[in-house]
Structure formats: structure tokens, C-alpha cells
LOLUM-149051 format. One record per atom (N, C-alpha, C): atom name; residue in one letter; z, x, y. Coordinates in Angstrom, 3 decimals. Atoms other than C-alpha are relative to their C-alpha. Layout:
@at = CA	aa = A	zz = Z	xx = X	yy = Y
...
***
This chain:
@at = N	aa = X	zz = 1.259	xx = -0.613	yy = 0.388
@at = CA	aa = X	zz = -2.474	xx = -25.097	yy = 15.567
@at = C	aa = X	zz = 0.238	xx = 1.478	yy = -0.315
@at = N	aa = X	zz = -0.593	xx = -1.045	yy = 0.263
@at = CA	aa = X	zz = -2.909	xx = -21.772	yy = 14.425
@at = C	aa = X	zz = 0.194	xx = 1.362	yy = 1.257
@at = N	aa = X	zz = 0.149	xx = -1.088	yy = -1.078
@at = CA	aa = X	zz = -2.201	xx = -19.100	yy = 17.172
@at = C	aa = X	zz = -0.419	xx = 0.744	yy = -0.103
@at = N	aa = X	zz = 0.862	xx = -0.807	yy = 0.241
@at = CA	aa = X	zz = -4.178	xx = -16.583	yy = 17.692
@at = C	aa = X	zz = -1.490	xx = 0.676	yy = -0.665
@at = N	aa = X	zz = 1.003	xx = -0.443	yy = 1.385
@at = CA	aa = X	zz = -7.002	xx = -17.074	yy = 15.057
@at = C	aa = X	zz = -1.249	xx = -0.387	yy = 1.043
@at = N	aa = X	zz = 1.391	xx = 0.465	yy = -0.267
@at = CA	aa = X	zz = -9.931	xx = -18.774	yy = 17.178
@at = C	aa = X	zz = 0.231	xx = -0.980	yy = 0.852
@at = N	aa = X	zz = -0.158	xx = 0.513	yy = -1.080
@at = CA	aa = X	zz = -10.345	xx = -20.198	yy = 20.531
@at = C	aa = X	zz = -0.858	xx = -1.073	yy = 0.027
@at = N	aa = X	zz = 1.301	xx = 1.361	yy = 0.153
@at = CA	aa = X	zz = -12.326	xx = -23.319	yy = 21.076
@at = C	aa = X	zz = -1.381	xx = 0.092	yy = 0.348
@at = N	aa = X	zz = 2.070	xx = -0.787	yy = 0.058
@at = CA	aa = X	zz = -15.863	xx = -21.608	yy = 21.829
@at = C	aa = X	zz = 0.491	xx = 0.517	yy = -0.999
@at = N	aa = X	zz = 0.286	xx = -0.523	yy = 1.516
@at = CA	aa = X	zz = -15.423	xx = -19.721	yy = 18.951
@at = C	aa = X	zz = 0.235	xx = -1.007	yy = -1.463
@at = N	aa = X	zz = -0.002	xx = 1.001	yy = 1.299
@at = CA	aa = X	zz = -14.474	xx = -22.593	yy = 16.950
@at = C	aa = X	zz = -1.334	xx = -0.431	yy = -0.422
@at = N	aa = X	zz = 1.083	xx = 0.792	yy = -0.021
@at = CA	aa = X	zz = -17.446	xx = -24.453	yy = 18.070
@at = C	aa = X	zz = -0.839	xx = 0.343	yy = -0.471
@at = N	aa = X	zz = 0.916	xx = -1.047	yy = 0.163
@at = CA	aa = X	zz = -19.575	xx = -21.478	yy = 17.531
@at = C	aa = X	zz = 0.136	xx = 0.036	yy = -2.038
@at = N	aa = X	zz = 0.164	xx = 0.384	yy = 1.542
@at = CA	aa = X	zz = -18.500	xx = -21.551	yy = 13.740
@at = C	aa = X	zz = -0.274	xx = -1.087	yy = -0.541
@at = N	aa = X	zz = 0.617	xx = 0.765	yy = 0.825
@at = CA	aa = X	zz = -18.751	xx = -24.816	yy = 12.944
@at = C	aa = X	zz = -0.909	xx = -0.481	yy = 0.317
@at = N	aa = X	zz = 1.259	xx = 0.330	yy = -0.232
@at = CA	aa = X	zz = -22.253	xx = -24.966	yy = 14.373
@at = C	aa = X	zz = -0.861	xx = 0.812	yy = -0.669
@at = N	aa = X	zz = 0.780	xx = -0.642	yy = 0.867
@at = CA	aa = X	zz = -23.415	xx = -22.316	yy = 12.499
@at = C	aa = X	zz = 0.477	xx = -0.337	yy = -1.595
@at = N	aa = X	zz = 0.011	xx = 0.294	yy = 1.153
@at = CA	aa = X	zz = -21.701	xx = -23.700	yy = 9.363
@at = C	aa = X	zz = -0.461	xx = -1.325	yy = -0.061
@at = N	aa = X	zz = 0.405	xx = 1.403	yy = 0.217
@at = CA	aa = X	zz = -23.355	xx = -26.987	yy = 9.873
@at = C	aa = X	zz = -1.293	xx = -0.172	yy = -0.820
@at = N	aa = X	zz = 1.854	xx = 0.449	yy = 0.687
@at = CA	aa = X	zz = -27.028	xx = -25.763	yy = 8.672
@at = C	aa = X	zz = 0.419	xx = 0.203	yy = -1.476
@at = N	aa = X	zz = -0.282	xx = -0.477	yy = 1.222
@at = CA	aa = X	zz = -27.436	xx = -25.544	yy = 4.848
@at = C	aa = X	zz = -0.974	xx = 1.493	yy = -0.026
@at = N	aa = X	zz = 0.596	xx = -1.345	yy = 0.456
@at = CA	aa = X	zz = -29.718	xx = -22.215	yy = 5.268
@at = C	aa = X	zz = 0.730	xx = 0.534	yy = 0.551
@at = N	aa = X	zz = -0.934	xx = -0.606	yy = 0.002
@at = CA	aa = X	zz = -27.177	xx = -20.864	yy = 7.348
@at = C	aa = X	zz = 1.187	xx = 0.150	yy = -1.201
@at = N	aa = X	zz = -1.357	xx = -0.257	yy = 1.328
@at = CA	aa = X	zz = -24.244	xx = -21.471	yy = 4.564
@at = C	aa = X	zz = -0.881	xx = 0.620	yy = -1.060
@at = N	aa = X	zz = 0.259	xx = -0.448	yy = 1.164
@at = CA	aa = X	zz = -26.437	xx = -20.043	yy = 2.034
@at = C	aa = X	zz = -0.626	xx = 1.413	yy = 0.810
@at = N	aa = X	zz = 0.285	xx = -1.277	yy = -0.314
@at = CA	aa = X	zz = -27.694	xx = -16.822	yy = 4.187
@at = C	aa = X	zz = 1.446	xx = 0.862	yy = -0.094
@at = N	aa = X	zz = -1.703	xx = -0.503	yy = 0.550
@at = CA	aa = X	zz = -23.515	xx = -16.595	yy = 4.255
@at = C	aa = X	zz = 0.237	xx = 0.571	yy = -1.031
@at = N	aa = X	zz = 0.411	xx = 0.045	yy = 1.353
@at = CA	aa = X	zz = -23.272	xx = -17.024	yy = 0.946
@at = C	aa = X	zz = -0.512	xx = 1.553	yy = -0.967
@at = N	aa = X	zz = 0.658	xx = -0.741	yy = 0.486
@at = CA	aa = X	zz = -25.724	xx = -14.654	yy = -0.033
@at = C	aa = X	zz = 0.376	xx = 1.836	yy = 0.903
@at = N	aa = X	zz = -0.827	xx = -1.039	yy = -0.329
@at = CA	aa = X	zz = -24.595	xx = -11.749	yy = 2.476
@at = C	aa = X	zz = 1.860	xx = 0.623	yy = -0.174
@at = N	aa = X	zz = -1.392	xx = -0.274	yy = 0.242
@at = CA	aa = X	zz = -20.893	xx = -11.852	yy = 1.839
@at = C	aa = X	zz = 0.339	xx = 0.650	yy = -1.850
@at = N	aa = X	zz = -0.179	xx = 0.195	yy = 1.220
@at = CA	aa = X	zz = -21.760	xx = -11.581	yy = -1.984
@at = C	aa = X	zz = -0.963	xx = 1.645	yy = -0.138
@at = N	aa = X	zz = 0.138	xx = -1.306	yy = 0.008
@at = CA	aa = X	zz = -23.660	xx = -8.090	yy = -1.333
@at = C	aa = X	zz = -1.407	xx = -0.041	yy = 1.687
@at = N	aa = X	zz = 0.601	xx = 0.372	yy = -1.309
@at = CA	aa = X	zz = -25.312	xx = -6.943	yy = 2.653
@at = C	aa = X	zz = -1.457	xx = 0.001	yy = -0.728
@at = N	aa = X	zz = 1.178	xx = 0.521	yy = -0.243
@at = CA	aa = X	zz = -29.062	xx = -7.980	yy = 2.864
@at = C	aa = X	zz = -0.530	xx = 0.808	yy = 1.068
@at = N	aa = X	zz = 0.547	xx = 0.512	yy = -0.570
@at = CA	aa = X	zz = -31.725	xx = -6.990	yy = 5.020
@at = C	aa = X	zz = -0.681	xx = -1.276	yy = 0.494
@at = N	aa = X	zz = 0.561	xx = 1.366	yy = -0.344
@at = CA	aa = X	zz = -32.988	xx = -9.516	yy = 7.337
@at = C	aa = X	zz = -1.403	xx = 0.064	yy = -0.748
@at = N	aa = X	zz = 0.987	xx = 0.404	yy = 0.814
@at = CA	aa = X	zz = -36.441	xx = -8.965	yy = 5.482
@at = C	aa = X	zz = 0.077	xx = -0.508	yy = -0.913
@at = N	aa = X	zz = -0.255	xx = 0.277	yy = 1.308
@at = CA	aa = X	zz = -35.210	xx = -9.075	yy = 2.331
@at = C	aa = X	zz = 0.352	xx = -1.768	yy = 0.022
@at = N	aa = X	zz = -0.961	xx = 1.171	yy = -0.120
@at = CA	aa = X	zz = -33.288	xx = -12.450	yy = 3.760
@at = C	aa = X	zz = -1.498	xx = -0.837	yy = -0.053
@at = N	aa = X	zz = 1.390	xx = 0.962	yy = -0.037
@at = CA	aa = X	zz = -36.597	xx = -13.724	yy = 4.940
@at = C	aa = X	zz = -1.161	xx = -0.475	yy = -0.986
@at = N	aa = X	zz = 1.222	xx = 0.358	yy = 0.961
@at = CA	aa = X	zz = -38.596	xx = -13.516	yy = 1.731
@at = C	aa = X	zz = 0.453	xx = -0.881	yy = -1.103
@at = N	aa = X	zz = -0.402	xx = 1.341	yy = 1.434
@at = CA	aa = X	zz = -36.275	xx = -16.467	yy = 0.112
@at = C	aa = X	zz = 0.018	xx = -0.970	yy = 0.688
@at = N	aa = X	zz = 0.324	xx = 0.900	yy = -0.167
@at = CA	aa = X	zz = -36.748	xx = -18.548	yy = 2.319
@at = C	aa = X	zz = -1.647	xx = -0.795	yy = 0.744
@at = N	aa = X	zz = 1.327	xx = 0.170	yy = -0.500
@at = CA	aa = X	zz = -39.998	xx = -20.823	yy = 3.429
@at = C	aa = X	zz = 0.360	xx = -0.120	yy = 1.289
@at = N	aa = X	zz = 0.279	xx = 0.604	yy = -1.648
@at = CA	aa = X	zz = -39.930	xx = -20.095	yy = 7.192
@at = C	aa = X	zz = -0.189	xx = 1.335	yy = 0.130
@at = N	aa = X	zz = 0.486	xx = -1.199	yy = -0.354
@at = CA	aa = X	zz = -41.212	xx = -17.184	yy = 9.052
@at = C	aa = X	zz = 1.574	xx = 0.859	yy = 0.345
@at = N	aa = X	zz = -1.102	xx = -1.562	yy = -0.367
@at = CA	aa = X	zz = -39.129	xx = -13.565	yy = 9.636
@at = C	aa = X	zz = 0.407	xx = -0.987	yy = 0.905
@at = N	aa = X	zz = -0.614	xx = 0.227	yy = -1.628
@at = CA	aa = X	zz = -38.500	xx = -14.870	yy = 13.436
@at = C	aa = X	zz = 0.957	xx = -1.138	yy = -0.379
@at = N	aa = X	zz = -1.164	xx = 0.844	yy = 0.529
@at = CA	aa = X	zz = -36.702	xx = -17.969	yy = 11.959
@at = C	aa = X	zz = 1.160	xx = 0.276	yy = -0.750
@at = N	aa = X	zz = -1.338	xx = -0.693	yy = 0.757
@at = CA	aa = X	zz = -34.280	xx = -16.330	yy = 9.820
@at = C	aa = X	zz = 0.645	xx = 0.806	yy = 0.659
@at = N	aa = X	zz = -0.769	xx = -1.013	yy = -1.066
@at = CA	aa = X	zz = -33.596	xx = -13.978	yy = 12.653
@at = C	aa = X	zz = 0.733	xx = -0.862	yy = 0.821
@at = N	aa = X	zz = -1.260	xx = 1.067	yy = -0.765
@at = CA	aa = X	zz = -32.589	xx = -17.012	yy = 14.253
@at = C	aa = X	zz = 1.392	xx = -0.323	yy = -0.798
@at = N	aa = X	zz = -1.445	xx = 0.721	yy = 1.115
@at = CA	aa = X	zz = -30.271	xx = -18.015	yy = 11.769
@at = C	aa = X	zz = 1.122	xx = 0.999	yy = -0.025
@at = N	aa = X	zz = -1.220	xx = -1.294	yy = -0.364
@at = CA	aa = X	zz = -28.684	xx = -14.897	yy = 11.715
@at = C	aa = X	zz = 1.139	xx = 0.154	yy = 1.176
@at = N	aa = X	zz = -0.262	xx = -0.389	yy = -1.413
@at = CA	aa = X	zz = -28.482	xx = -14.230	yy = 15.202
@at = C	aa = X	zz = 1.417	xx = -1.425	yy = 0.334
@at = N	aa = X	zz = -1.182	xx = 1.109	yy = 0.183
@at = CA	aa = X	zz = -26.287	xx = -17.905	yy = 14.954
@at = C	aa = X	zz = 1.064	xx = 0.678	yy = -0.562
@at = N	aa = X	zz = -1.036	xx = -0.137	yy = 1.193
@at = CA	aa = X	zz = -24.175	xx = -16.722	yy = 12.320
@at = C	aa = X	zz = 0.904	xx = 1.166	yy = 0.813
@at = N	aa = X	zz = -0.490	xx = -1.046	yy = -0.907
@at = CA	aa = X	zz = -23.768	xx = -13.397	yy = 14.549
@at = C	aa = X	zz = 0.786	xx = -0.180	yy = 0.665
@at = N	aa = X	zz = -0.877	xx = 1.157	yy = -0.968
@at = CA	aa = X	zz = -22.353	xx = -15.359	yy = 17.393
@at = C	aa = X	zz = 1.009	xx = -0.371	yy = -0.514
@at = N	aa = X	zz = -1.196	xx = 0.979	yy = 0.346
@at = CA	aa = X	zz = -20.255	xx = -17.084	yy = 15.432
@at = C	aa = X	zz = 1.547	xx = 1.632	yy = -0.670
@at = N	aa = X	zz = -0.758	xx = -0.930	yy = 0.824
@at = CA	aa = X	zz = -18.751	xx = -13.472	yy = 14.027
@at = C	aa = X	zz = -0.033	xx = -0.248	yy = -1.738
@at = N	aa = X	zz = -0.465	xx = 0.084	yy = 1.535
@at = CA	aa = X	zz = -19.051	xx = -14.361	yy = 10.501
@at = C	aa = X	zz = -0.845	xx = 1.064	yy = -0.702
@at = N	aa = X	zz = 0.674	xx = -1.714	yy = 0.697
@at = CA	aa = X	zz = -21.913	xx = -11.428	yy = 10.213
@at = C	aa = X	zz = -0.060	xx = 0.458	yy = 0.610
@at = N	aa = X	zz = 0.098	xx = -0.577	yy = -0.697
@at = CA	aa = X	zz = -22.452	xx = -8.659	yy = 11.170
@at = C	aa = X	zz = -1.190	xx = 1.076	yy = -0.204
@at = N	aa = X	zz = 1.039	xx = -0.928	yy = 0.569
@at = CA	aa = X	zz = -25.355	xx = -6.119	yy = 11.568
@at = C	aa = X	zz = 0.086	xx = 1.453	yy = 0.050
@at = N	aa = X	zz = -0.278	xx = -1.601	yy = -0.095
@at = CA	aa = X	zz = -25.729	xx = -2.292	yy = 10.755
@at = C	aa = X	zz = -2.047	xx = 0.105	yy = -0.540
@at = N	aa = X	zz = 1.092	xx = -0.290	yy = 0.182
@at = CA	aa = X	zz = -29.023	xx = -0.609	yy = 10.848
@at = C	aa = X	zz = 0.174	xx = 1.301	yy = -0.970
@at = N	aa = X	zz = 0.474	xx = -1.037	yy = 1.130
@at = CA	aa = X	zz = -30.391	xx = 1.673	yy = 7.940
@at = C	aa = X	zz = -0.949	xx = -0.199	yy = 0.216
@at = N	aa = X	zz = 1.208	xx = -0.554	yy = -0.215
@at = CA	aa = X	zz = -33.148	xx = 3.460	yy = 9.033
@at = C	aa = X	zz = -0.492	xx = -1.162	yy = 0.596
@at = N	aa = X	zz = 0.877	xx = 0.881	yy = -0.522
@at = CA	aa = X	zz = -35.654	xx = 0.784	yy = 10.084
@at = C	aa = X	zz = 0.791	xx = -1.281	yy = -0.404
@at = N	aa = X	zz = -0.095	xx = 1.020	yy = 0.741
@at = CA	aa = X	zz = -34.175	xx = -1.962	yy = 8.322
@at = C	aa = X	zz = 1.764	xx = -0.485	yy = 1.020
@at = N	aa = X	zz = -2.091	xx = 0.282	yy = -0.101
@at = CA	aa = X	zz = -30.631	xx = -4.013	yy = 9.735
@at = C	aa = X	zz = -0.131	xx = -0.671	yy = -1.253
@at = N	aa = X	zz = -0.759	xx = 0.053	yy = 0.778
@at = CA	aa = X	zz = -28.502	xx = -4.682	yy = 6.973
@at = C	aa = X	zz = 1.259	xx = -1.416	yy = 0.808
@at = N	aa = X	zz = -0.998	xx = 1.008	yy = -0.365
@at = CA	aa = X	zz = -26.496	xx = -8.070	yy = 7.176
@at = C	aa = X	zz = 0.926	xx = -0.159	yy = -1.001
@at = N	aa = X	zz = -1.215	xx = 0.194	yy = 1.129
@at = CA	aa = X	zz = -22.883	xx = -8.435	yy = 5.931
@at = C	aa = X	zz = 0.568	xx = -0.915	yy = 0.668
@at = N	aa = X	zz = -1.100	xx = 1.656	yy = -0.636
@at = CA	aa = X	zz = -20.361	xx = -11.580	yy = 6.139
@at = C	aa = X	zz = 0.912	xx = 1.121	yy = 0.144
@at = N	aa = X	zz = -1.456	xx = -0.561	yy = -0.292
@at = CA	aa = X	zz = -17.326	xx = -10.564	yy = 7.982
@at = C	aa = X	zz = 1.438	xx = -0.749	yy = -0.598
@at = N	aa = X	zz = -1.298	xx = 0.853	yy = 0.192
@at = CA	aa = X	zz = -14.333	xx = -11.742	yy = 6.223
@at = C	aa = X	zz = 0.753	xx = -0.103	yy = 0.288
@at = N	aa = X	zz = -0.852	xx = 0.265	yy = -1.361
@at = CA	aa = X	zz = -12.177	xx = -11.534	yy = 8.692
@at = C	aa = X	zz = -0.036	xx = -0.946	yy = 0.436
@at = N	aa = X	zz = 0.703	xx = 1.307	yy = -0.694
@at = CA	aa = X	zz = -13.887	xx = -14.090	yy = 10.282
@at = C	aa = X	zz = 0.078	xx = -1.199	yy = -0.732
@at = N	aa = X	zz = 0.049	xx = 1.163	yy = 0.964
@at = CA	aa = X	zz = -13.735	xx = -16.166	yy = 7.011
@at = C	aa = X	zz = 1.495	xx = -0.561	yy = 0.154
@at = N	aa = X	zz = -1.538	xx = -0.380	yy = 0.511
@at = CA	aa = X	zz = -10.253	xx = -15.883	yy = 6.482
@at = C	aa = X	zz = 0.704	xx = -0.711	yy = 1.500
@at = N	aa = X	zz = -0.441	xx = 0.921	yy = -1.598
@at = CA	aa = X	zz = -9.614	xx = -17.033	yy = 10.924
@at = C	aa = X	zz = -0.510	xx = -1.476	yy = -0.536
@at = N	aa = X	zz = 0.913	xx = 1.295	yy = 0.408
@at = CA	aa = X	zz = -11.815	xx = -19.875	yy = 9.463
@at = C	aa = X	zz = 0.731	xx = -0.864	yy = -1.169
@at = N	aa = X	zz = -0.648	xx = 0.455	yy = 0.919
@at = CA	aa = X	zz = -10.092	xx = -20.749	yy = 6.338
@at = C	aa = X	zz = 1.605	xx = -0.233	yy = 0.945
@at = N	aa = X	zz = -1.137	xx = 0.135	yy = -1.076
@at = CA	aa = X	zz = -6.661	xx = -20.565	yy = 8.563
@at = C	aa = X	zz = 0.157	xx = -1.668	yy = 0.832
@at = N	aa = X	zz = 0.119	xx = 1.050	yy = -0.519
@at = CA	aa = X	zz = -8.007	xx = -23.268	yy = 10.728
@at = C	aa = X	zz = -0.343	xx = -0.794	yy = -0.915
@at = N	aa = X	zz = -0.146	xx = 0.663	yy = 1.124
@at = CA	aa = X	zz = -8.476	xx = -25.006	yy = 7.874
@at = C	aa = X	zz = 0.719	xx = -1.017	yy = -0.282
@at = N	aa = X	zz = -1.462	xx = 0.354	yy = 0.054
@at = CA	aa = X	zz = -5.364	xx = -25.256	yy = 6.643
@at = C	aa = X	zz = 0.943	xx = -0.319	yy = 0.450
@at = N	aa = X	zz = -0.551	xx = 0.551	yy = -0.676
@at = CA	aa = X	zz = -3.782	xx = -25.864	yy = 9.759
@at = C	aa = X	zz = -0.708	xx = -1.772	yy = 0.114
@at = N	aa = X	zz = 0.518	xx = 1.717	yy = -0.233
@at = CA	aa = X	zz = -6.026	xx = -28.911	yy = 9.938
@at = C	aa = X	zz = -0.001	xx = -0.876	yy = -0.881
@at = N	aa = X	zz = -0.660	xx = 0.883	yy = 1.103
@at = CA	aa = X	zz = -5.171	xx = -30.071	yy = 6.548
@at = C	aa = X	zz = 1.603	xx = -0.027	yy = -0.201
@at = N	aa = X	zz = -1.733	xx = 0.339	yy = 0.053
@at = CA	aa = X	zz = -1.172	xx = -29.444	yy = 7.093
@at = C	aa = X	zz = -0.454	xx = -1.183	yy = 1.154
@at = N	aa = X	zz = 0.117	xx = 1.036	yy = -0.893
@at = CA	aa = X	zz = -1.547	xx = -31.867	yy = 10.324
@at = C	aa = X	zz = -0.530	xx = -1.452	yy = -0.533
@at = N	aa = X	zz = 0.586	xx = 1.371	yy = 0.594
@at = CA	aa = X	zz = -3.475	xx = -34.283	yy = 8.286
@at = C	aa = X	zz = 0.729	xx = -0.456	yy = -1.350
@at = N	aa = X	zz = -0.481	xx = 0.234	yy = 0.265
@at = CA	aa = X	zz = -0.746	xx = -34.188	yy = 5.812
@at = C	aa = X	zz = 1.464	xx = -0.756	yy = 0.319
@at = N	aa = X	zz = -1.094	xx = 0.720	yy = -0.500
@at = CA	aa = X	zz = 1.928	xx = -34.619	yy = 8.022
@at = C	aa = X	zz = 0.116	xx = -1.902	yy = 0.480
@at = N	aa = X	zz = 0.385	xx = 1.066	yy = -0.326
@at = CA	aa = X	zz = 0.161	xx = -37.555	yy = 9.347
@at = C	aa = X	zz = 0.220	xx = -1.273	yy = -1.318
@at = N	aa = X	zz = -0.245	xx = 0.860	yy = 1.224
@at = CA	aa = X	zz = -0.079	xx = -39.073	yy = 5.514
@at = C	aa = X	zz = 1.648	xx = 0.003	yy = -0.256
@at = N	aa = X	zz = -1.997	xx = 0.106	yy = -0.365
@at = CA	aa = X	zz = 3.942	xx = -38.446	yy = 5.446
@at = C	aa = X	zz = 0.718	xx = -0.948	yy = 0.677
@at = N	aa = X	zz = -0.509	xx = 0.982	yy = -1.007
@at = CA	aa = X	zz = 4.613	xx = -40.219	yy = 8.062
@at = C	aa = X	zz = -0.128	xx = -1.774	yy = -0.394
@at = N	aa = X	zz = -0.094	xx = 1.470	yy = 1.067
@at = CA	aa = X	zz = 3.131	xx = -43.200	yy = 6.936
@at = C	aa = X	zz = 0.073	xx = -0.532	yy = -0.862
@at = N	aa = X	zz = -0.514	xx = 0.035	yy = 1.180
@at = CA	aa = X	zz = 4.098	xx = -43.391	yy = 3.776
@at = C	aa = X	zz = 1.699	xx = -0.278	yy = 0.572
@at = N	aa = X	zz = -1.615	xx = -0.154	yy = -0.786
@at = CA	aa = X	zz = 7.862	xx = -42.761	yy = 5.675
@at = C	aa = X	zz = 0.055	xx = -1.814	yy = 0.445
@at = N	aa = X	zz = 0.187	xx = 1.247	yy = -0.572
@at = CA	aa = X	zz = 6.843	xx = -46.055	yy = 7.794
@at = C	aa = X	zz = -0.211	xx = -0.768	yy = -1.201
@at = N	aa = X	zz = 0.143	xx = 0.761	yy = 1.111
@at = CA	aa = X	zz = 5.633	xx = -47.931	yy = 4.689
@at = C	aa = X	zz = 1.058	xx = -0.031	yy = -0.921
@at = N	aa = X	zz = -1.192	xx = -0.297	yy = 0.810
@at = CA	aa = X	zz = 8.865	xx = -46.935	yy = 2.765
@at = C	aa = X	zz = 0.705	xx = -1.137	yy = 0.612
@at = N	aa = X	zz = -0.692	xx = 0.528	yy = -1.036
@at = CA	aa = X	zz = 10.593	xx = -48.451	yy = 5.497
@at = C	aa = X	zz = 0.271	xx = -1.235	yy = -0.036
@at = N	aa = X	zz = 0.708	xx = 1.101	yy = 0.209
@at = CA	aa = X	zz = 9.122	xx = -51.688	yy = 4.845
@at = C	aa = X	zz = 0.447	xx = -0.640	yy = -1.330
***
């Protein structure tokens, strides 16, 4: 696995916040330039306090992060966080290659 990138609460923690589709698209949409959470809240149909939830997930998980301007926080994707994420990834698609190798190896065999 990959060392060092993400411990198993923090795994969990990402792929529970990448499981919603308004989370992946509040992602999405902060990584591509930061947002206020108002601003966040007036695209989608659910109240402010719900999108603060969503956030506040995403937070947790490290993939955003918040900075306040003046009254307003400002949400940005951490790509850092993407990038530990993409990592585990790729470790989990080499393993699932090796696995197809193998049996293919065994089926050769044959």
C-alpha cells in the first residue's frame, strides 16, 4: 500500500465524503476557483445550513479547506489531499493488476 499517504480513518473519511454527488461537485467547483459557502449555497436547492454540512464533510476529509475574507469563508480544494487520494488509487489499481497477472500466469500454465 502506499506509505505514508492516508491512514484508514482518513481513508474512510474521503471516500465518504466522495460518495455524495453534491459533495463531488462542491469539489469540483472549489478546486476550479475558492467559493464562498454562500455563493456555494445559492446553486444548490437546499438551505445555507445544508451546504455547510457538506462542506464541513469535505473539511474532515482534508480535501478543503477554509479561509475567511472579511465576513465571508472562502472554500478551496486542497490538492494535496487530491493527489494522497489519487496515490491510493493507483496503489489499488497496481494490486488489482498484479492480481490479473497472476491469473493469466495460472491460465498460461494450462
Amino acid at each position: 500500500m502506499v506509505v505514508g499517504s492516508l491512514s484508514g480513518a482518513d481513508t474512510d473519511r474521503v471516500f465518504h465524503a466522495l460518495a455524495d454527488a453534491t459533495r463531488r461537485d462542491i469539489l469540483i467547483r472549489v478546486i476550479r476557483s475558492g467559493q464562498s459557502v454562500s455563493e456555494l449555497a445559492r446553486l444548490y436547492p437546499m438551505s445555507f445550513a445544508a451546504v455547510q454540512k457538506h462542506v464541513a464533510v469535505l473539511e474532515r476529509a482534508a480535501l478543503v479547506s477554509k479561509t475567511r475574507r472579511g465576513r465571508e469563508q472562502i472554500v478551496n480544494g486542497e490538492v494535496g489531499a487530491l493527489r494522497r487520494v489519487s496515490l491510493l488509487l493507483d496503489a489499488y489499481e497496481e494490486i488489482w493488476r498484479q492480481r490479473v497477472e497472476q491469473i493469466s500466469a495460472i491460465l498460461d500454465e494450462e
